[in-house]
PAFIBA-978734 format. One record per atom (N, C-alpha, C, O): residue in one letter; atom name; x, y, z. Coordinates in nm, 4 decimals. Layout:
N
+-----+------+----------+----------+----------+
| res | atom |        x |        y |        z |
+-----+------+----------+----------+----------+
|   a |   CA |        X |        Y |        Z |
...
+-----+------+----------+----------+----------+
REM end
This chain:
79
+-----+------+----------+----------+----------+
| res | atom |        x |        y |        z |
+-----+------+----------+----------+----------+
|   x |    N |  -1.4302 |  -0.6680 |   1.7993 |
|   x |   CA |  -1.3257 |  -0.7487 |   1.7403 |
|   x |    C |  -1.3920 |  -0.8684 |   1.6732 |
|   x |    O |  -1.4419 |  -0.9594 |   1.7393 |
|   x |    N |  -1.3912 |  -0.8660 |   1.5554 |
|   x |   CA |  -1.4273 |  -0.9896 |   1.4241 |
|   x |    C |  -1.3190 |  -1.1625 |   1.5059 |
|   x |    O |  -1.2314 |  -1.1794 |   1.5907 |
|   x |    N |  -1.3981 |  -1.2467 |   1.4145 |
|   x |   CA |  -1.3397 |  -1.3930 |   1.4557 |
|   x |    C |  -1.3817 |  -1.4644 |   1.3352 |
|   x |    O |  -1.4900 |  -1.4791 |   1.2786 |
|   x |    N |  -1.2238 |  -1.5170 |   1.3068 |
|   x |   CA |  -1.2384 |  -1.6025 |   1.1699 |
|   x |    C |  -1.2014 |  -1.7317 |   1.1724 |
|   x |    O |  -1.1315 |  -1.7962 |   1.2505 |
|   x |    N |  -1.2596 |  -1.7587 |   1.0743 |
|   x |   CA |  -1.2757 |  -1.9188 |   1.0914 |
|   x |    C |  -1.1864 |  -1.9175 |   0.9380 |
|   x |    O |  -1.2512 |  -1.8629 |   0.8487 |
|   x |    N |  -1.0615 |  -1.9642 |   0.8993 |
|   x |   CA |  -0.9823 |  -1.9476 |   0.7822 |
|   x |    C |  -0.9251 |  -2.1573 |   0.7383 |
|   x |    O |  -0.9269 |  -2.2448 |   0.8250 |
|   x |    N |  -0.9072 |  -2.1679 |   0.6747 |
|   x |   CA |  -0.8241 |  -2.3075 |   0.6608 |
|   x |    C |  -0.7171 |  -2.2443 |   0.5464 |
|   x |    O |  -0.7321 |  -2.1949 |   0.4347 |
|   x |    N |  -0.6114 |  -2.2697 |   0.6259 |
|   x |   CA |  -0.4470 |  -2.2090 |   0.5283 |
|   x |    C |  -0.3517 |  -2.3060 |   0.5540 |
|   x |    O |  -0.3297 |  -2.3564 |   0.6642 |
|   x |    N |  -0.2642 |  -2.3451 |   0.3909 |
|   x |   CA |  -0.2007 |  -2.4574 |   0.3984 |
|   x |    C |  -0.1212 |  -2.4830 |   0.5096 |
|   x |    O |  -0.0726 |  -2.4012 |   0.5877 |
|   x |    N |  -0.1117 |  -2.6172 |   0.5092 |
|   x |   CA |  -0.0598 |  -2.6689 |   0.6707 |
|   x |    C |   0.1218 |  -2.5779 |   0.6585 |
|   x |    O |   0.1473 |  -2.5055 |   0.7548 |
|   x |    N |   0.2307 |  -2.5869 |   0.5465 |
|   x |   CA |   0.3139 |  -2.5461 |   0.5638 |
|   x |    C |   0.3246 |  -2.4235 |   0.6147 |
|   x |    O |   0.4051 |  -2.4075 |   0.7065 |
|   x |    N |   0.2429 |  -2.3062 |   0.5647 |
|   x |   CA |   0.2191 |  -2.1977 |   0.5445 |
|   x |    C |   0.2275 |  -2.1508 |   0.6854 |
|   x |    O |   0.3169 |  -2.0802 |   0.7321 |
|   x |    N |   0.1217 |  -2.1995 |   0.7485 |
|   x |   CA |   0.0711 |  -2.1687 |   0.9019 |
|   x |    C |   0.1710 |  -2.2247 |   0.9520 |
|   x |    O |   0.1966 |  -2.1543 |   1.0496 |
|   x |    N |   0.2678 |  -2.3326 |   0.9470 |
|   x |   CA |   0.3709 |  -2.3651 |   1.0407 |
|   x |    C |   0.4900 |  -2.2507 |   1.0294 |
|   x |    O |   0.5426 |  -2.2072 |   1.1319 |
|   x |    N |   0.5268 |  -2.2075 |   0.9052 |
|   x |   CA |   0.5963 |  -2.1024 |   0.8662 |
|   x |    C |   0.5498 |  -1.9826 |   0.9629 |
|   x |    O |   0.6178 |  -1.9570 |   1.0623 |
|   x |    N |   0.4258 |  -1.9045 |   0.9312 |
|   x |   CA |   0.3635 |  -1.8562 |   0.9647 |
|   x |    C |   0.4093 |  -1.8554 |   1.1403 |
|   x |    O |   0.4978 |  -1.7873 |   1.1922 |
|   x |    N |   0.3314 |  -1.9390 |   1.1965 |
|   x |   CA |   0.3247 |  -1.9490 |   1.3729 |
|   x |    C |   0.4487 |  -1.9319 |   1.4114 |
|   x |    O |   0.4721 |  -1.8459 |   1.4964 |
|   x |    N |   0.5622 |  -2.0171 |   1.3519 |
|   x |   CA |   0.7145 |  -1.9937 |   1.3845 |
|   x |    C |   0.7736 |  -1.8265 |   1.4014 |
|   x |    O |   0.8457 |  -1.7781 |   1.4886 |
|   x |    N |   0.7089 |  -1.7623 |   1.2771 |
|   x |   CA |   0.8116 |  -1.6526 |   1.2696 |
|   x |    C |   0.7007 |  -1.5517 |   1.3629 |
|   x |    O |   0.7407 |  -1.4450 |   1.4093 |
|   x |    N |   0.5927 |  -1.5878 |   1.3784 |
|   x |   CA |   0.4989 |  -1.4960 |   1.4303 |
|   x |    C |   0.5360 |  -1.4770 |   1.5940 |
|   x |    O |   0.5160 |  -1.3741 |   1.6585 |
|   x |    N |   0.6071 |  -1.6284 |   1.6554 |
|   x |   CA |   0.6128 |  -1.6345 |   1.7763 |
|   x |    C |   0.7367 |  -1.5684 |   1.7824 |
|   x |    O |   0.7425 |  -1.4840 |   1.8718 |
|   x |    N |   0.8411 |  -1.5827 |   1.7108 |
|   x |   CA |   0.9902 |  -1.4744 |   1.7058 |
|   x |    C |   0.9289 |  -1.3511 |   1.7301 |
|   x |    O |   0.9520 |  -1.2961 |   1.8378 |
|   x |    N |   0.8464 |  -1.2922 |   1.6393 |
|   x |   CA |   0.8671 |  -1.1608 |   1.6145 |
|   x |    C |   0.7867 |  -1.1291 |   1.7425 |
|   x |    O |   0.8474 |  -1.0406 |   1.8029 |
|   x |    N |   0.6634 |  -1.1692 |   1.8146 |
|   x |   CA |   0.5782 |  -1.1017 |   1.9302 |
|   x |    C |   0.6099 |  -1.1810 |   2.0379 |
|   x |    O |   0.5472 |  -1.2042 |   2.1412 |
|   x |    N |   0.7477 |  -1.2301 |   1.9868 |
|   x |   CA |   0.7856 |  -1.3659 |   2.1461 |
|   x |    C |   0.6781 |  -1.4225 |   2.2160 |
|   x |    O |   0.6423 |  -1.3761 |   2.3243 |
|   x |    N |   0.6371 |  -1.4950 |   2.1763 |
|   x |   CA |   0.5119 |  -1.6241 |   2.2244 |
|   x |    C |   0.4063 |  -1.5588 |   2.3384 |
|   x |    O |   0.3521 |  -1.6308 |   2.4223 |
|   x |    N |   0.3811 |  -1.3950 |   2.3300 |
|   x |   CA |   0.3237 |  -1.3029 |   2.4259 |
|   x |    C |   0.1468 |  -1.3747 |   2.4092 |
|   x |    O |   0.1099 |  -1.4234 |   2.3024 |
|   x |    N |   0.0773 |  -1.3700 |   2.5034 |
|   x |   CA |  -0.0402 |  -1.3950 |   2.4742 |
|   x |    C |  -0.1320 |  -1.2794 |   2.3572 |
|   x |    O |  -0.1464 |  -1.1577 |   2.3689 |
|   x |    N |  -0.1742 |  -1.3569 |   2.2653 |
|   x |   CA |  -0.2608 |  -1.2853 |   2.1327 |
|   x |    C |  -0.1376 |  -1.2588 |   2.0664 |
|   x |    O |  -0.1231 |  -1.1449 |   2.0221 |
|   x |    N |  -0.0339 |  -1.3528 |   2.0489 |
|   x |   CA |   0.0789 |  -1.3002 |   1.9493 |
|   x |    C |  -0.0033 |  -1.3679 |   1.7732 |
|   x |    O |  -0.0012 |  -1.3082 |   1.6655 |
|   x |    N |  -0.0296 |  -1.4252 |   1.7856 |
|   x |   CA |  -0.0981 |  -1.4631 |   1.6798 |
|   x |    C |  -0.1875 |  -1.3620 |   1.6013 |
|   x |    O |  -0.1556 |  -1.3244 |   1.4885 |
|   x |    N |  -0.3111 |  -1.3152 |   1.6708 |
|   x |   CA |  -0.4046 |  -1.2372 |   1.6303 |
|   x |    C |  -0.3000 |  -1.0971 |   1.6134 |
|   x |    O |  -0.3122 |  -1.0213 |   1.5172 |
|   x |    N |  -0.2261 |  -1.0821 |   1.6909 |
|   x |   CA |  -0.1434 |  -0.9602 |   1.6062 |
|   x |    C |  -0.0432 |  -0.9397 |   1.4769 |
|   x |    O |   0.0089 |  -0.8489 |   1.4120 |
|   x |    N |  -0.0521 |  -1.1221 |   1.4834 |
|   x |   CA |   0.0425 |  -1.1283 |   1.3406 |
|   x |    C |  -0.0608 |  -1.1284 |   1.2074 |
|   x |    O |  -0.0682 |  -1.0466 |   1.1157 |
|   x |    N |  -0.1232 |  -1.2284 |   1.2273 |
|   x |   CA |  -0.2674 |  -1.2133 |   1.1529 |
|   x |    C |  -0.3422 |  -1.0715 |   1.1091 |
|   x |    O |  -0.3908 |  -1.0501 |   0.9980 |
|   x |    N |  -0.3404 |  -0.9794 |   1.2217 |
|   x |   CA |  -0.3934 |  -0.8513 |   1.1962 |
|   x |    C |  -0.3421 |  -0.7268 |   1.1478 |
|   x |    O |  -0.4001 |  -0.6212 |   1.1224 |
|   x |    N |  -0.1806 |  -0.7716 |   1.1375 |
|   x |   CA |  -0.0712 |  -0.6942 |   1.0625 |
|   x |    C |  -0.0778 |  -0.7284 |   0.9567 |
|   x |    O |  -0.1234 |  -0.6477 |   0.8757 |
|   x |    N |  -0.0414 |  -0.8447 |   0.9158 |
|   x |   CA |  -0.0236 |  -0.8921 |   0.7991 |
|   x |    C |  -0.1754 |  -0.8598 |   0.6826 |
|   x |    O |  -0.1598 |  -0.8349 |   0.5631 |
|   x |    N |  -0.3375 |  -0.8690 |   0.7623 |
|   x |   CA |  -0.4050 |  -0.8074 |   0.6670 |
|   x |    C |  -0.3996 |  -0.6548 |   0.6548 |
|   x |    O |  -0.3939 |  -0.5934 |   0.5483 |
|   x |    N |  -0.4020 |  -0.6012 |   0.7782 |
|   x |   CA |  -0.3197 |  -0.4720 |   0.7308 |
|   x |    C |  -0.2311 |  -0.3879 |   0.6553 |
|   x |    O |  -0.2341 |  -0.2719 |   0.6142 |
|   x |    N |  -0.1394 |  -0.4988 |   0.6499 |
|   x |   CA |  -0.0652 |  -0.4764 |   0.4892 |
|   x |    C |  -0.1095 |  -0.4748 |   0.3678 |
|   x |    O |  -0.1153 |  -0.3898 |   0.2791 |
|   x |    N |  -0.1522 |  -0.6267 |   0.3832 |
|   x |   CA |  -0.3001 |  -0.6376 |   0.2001 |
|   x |    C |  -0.3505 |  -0.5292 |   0.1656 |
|   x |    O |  -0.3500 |  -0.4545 |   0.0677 |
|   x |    N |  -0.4083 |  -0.5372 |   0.2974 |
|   x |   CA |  -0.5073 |  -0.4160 |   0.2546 |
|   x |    C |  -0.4329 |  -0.2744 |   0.1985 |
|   x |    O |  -0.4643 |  -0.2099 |   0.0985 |
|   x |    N |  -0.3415 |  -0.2513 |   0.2796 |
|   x |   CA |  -0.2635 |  -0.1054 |   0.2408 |
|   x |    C |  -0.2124 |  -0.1143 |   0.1110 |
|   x |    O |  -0.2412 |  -0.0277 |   0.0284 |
|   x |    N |  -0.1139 |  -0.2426 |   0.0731 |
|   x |   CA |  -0.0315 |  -0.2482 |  -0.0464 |
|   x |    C |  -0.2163 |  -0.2901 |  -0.1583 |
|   x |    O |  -0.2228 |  -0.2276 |  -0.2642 |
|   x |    N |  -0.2747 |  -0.3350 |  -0.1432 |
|   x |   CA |  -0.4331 |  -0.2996 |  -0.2614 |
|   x |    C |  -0.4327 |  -0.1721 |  -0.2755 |
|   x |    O |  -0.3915 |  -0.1269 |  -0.3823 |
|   x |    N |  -0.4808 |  -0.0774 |  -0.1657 |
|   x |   CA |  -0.5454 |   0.0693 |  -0.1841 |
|   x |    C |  -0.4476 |   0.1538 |  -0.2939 |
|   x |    O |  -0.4729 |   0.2165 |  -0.3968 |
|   x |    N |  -0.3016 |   0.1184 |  -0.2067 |
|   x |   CA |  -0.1986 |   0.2139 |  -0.2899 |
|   x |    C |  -0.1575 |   0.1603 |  -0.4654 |
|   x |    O |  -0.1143 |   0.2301 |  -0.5570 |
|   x |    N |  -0.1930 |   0.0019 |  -0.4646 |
|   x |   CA |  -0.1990 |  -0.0320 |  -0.6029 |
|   x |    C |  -0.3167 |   0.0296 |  -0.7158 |
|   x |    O |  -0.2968 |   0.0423 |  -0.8366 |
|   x |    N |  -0.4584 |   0.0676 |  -0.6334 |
|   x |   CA |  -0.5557 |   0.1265 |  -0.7001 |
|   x |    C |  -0.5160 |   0.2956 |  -0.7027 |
|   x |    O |  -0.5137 |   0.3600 |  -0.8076 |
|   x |    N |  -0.4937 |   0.3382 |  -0.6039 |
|   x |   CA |  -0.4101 |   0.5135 |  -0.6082 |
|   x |    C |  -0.3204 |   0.5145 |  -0.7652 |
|   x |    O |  -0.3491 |   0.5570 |  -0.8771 |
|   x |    N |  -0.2111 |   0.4513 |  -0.7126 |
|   x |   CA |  -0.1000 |   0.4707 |  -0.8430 |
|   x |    C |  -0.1495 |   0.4214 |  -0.9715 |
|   x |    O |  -0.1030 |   0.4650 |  -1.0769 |
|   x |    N |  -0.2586 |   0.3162 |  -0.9674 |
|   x |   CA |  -0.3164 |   0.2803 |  -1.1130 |
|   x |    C |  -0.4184 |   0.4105 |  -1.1882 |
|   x |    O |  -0.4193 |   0.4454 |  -1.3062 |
|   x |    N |  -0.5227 |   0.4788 |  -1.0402 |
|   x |   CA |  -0.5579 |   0.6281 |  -1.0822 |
|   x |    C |  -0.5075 |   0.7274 |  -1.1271 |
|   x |    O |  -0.5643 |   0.8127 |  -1.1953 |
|   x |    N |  -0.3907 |   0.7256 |  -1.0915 |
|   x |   CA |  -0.2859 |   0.8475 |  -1.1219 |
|   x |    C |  -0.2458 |   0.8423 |  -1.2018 |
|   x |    O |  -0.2211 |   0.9519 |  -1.2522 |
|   x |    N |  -0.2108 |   0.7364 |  -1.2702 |
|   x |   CA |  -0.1167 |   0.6565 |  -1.4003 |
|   x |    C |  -0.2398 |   0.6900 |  -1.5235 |
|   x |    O |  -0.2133 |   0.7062 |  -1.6426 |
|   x |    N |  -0.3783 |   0.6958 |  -1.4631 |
|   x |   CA |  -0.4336 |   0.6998 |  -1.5798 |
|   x |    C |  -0.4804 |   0.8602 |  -1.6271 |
|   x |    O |  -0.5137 |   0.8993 |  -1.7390 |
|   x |    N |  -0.4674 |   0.9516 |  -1.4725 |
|   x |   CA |  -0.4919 |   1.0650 |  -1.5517 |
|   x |    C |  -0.3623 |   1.1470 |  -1.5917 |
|   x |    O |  -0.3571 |   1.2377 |  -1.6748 |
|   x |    N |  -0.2510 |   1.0922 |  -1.5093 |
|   x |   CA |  -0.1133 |   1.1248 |  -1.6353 |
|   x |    C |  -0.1362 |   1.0892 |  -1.7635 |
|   x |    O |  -0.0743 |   1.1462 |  -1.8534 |
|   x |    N |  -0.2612 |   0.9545 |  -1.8008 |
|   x |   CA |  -0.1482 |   0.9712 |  -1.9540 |
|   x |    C |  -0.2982 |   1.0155 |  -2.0132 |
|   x |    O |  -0.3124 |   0.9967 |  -2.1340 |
|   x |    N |  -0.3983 |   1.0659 |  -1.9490 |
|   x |   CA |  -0.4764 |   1.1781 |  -1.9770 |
|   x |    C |  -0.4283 |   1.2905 |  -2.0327 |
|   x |    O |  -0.4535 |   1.3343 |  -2.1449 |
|   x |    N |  -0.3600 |   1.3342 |  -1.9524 |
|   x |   CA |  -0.2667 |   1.4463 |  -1.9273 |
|   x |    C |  -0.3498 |   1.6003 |  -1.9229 |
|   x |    O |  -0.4559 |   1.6071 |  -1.9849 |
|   x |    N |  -0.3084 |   1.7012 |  -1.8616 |
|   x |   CA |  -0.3539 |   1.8036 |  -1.8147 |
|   x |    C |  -0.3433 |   1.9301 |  -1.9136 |
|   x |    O |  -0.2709 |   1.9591 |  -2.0089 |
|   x |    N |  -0.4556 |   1.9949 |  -1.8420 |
|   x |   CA |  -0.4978 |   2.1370 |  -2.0115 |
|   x |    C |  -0.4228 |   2.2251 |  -1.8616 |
|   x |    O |  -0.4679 |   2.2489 |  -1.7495 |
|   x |    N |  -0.3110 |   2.2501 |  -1.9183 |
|   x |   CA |  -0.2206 |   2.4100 |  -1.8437 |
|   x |    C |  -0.2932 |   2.5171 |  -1.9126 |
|   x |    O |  -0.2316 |   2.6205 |  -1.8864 |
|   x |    N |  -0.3675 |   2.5369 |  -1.9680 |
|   x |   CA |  -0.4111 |   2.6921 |  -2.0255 |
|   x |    C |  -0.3450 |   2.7544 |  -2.1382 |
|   x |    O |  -0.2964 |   2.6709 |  -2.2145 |
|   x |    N |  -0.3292 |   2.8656 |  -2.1700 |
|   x |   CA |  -0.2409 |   2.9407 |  -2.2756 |
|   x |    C |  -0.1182 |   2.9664 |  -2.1919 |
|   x |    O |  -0.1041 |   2.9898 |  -2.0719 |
|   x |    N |  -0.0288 |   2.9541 |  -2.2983 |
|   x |   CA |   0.1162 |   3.0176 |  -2.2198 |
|   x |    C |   0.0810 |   3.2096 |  -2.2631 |
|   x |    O |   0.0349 |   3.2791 |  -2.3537 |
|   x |    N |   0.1400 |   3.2206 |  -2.1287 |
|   x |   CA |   0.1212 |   3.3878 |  -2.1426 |
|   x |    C |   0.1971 |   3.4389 |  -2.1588 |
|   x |    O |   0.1788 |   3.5604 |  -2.1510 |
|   x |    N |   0.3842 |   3.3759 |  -2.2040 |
|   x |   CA |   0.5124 |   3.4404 |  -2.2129 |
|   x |    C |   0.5747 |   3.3619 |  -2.3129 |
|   x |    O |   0.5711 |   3.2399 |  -2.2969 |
|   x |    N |   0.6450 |   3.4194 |  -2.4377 |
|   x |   CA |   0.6913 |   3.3233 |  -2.5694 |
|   x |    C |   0.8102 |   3.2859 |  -2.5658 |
|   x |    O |   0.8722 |   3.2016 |  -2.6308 |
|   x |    N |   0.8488 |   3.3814 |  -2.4534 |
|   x |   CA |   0.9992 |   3.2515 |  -2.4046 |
|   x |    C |   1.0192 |   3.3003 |  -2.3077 |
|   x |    O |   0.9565 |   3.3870 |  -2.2468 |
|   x |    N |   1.1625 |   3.2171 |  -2.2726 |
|   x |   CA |   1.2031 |   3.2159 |  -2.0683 |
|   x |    C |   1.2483 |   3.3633 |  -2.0789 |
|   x |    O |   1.2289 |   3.4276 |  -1.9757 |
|   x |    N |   1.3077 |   3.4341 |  -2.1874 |
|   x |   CA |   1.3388 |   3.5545 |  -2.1221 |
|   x |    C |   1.2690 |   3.6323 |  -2.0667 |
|   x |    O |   1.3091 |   3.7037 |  -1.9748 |
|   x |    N |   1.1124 |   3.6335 |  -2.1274 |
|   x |   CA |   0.9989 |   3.7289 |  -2.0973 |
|   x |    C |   0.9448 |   3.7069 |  -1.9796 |
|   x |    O |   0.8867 |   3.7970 |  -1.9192 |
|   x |    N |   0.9621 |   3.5286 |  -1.9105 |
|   x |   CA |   0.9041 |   3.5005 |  -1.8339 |
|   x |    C |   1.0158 |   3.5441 |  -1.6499 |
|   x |    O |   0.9848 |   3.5785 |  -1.5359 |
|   x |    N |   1.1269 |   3.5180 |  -1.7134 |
|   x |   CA |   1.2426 |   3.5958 |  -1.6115 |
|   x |    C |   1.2853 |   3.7322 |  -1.6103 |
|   x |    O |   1.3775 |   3.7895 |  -1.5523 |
|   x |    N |   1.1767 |   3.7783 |  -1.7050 |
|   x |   CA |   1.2424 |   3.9555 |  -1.7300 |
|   x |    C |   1.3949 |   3.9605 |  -1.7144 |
|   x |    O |   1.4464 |   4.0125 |  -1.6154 |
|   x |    N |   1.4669 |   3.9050 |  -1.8145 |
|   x |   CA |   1.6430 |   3.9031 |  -1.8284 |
|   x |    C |   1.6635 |   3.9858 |  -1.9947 |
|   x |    O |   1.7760 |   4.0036 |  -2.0414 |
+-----+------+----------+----------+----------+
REM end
Protein backbone atom coordinates (compact mmCIF):
# COMPACT_ATOMS: atom_id res chain seq x y z
CA UNK A 1 0.00 0.00 0.00
CA UNK A 2 1.55 3.48 -1.51
CA UNK A 3 1.46 6.83 0.92
CA UNK A 4 0.95 10.26 -0.34
CA UNK A 5 1.94 13.23 0.61
CA UNK A 6 -0.79 15.62 -1.64
CA UNK A 7 -1.62 19.53 -0.68
CA UNK A 8 -5.47 20.08 -2.02
CA UNK A 9 -7.37 23.27 -1.64
CA UNK A 10 -8.42 23.85 1.89
CA UNK A 11 -12.29 24.06 0.63
CA UNK A 12 -12.03 21.09 -1.42
CA UNK A 13 -10.73 18.71 1.35
CA UNK A 14 -13.33 20.15 3.79
CA UNK A 15 -16.00 19.28 1.12
CA UNK A 16 -14.22 16.30 0.49
CA UNK A 17 -13.77 14.86 4.42
CA UNK A 18 -17.51 15.86 5.05
CA UNK A 19 -19.09 13.80 2.38
CA UNK A 20 -16.37 11.10 2.68
CA UNK A 21 -17.32 10.64 6.44
CA UNK A 22 -21.31 10.35 5.30
CA UNK A 23 -20.68 8.00 2.80
CA UNK A 24 -18.05 5.33 4.95
CA UNK A 25 -19.63 6.77 8.32
CA UNK A 26 -16.47 8.01 10.11
CA UNK A 27 -15.30 3.95 10.01
CA UNK A 28 -11.56 3.81 10.61
CA UNK A 29 -9.52 4.30 6.96
CA UNK A 30 -12.77 5.99 5.75
CA UNK A 31 -10.65 8.45 4.17
CA UNK A 32 -8.06 6.28 2.33
CA UNK A 33 -11.15 4.57 0.89
CA UNK A 34 -12.58 7.70 -0.35
CA UNK A 35 -9.32 8.84 -1.75
CA UNK A 36 -8.80 5.37 -3.36
CA UNK A 37 -12.22 5.34 -5.06
CA UNK A 38 -12.24 8.46 -6.24
CA UNK A 39 -8.62 7.77 -8.10
CA UNK A 40 -10.12 4.79 -9.23
CA UNK A 41 -12.55 6.55 -11.07
CA UNK A 42 -9.85 9.00 -12.87
CA UNK A 43 -8.26 6.50 -13.72
CA UNK A 44 -11.25 4.42 -15.26
CA UNK A 45 -13.17 7.53 -16.78
CA UNK A 46 -9.07 8.37 -18.66
CA UNK A 47 -8.70 4.70 -20.01
CA UNK A 48 -12.35 4.67 -21.39
CA UNK A 49 -11.79 8.36 -22.77
CA UNK A 50 -8.57 6.91 -24.70
CA UNK A 51 -10.77 3.47 -25.82
CA UNK A 52 -13.67 5.61 -27.35
CA UNK A 53 -11.10 8.23 -28.83
CA UNK A 54 -9.41 4.74 -30.56
CA UNK A 55 -12.49 3.61 -31.83
CA UNK A 56 -13.71 6.96 -33.07
CA UNK A 57 -10.63 6.98 -35.07
CA UNK A 58 -10.77 3.69 -36.78
CA UNK A 59 -14.58 4.31 -37.50
CA UNK A 60 -13.85 7.20 -39.44
CA UNK A 61 -11.03 5.01 -40.97
CA UNK A 62 -13.61 2.89 -41.78
CA UNK A 63 -13.48 -0.83 -42.75
CA UNK A 64 -12.66 -2.82 -46.27
CA UNK A 65 -15.95 -5.48 -46.04
CA UNK A 66 -14.57 -7.21 -49.21
CA UNK A 67 -16.65 -7.66 -52.49
CA UNK A 68 -20.32 -7.96 -52.14
CA UNK A 69 -21.10 -11.44 -53.40
CA UNK A 70 -25.02 -10.81 -53.97
CA UNK A 71 -26.45 -7.64 -56.25
CA UNK A 72 -29.38 -7.36 -54.23
CA UNK A 73 -31.40 -8.47 -51.03
CA UNK A 74 -33.37 -10.76 -53.14
CA UNK A 75 -30.38 -12.95 -54.10
CA UNK A 76 -29.08 -12.60 -50.75
CA UNK A 77 -32.65 -13.96 -49.09
CA UNK A 78 -33.31 -16.33 -51.97
CA UNK A 79 -37.11 -14.66 -52.22
Amino acid sequence: MGTLTINVNDDVETRFRALAQKVYAEKKGYLGKAVTSAMQKWIDEIIQKKISESELKLMDKGFKMGKLKFKSREELYER
